[in-house]
N, C-alpha and C positions, 0 to 999 in steps of 0.2 A: 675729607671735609666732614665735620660734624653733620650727621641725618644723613649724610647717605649713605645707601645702599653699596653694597659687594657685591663680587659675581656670586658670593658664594649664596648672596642670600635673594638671587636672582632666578628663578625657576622658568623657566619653557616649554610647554606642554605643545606636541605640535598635533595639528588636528589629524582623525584620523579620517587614512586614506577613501576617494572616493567609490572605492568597491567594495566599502564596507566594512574593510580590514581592521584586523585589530578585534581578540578574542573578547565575547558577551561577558567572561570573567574577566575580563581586566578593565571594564566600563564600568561605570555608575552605575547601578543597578544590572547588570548583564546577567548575572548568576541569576538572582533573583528573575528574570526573565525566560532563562534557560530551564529551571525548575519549575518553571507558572507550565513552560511549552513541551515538558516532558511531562506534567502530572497532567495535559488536558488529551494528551495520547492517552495517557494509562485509563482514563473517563471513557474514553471514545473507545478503546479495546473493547474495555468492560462491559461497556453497554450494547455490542456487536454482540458478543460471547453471550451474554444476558438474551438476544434473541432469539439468534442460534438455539440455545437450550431450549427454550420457550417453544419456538417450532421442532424440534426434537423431542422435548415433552409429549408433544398434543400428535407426533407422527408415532410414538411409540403407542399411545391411545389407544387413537385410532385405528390403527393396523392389529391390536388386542381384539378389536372387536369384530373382525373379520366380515363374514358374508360379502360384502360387492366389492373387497381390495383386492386389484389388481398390480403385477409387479409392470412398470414401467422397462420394456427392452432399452439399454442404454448403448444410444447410438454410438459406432467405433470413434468418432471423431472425439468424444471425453477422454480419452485416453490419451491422444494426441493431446487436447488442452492441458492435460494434467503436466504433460511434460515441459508445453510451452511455457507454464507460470512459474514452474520448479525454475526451468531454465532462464527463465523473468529477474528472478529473485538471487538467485546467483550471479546472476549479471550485473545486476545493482549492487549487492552488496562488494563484488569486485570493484566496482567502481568508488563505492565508498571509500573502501580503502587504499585507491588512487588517489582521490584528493588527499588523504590524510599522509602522504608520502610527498605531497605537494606536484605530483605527476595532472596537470590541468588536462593536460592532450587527451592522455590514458581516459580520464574518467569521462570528458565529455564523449568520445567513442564507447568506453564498457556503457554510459549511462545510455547512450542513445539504443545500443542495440536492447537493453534492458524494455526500456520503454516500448518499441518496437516489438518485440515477444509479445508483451504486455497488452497492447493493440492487439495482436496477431489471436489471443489466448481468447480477445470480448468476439472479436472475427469468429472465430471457431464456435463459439457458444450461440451464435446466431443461426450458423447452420445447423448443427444439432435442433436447436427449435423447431425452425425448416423440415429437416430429416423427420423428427416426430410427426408435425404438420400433415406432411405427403401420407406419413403413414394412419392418417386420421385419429390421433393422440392427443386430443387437446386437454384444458385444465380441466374442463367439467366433465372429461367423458367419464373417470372415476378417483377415490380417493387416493389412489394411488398415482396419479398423473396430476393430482391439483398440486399435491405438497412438492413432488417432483419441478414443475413450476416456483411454485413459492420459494421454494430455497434456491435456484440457480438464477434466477429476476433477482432475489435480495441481495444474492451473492454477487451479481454482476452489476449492479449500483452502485455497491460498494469499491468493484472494483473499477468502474468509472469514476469515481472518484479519486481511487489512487493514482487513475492515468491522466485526470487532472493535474496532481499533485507533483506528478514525474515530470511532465509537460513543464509544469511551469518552472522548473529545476533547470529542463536542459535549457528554456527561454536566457534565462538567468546566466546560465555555465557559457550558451554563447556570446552572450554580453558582457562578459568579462565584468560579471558584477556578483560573483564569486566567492568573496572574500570567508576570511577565518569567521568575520560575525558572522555566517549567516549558515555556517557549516550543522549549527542545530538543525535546521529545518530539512538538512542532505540526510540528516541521524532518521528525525523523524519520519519521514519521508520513504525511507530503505524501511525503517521495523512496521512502518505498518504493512506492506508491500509486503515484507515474508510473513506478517501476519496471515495475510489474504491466500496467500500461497497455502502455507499449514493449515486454513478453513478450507480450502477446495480437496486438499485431501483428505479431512476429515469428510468432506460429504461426499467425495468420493468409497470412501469405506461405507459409512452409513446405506449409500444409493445400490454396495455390493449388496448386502447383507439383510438390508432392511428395506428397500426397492420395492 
């Protein structure tokens, strides 16, 4: 009939599913979203790293001008933490590459234990505090036990926050609300995480050497 329409000129777009499915790039804006929530990591890196130095700067200083710096004894258990966050970070990133094989089981397991370490790594830094504590080591007894302080309290803020972050992944992972959209934030989420990992051993080296 004259004015109407064909199948051909008939289109269907079905909605996407509710776990979110259906890749950021193939949405209306999604890329564009993808890139706003990978350049607000790279800000957030930066500006970590920017502090970092900042307190690295002012410990290098300081420790130049010696007279009452004293080297902080670094209790056994950092060593253990060192391995727990390495091991943290490994685990996530396994799991990352779970979901990306579409393995949902795998990763909510590699992520949990991930997150788990992770808890285990803020655990361990607690006692360490503790362990100085007993040994009458606090921030102000000298300059060398304040920065000691400052950097494993910044560090461990930060890293509550990642376990925020993992936290609220596996919330998601066991709610089967999962989907390909929302696998950005699984991305972001693992790189800051061995972010945090590669700063603990840098202040790990730092704490050897310059302690």
């Amino acid at each position: 009939m004259p004015g109407s329409l064909s199948t051909e000129q008939i289109q269907y777009t079905p909605p996407p599913p509710p776990d979110g499915g259906g890749d950021w790039g193939d949405r209306p804006g999604g890329g564009a979203r993808r890139r706003a929530s990978f350049t607000a990591l790279f800000v957030l890196l930066a500006a970590v790293t920017m502090l970092f130095a900042a307190f690295t700067s002012a410990l290098v200083v300081r420790r130049g001008l010696g007279g009452d710096w004293e080297r902080v004894p670094m209790p056994g258990i950092l060593y253990w933490n060192t391995l727990l966050i390495l091991a943290s970070s490994a685990w996530i990133d396994i799991a990352r590459r779970a979901l990306h094989r579409g393995a949902r089981g795998s990763f909510n397991r590699f992520w949990t234990i991930g997150t788990v370490l992770g808890v285990a790594f803020l655990v361990g830094q607690g006692i360490a505090w503790s362990q100085l504590r007993d040994a009458g080591i606090y921030m102000a007894v000298n300059p060398g036990s304040d920065f000691f302080y400052v950097f494993t309290v910044a560090h461990a803020a930060h890293v509550l926050g990642g376990i925020a972050a993992l936290a609220y992944i596996e919330v998601q992972a066991l709610r089967l609300r999962l989907g390909p959209g929302r696998r950005t934030g699984v991305e972001i989420t693992s790189y800051y995480w061995h972010f945090l990992g590669g700063l603990w051993v840098y202040l790990m080296i730092l704490f050897h050497f310059w302690g």
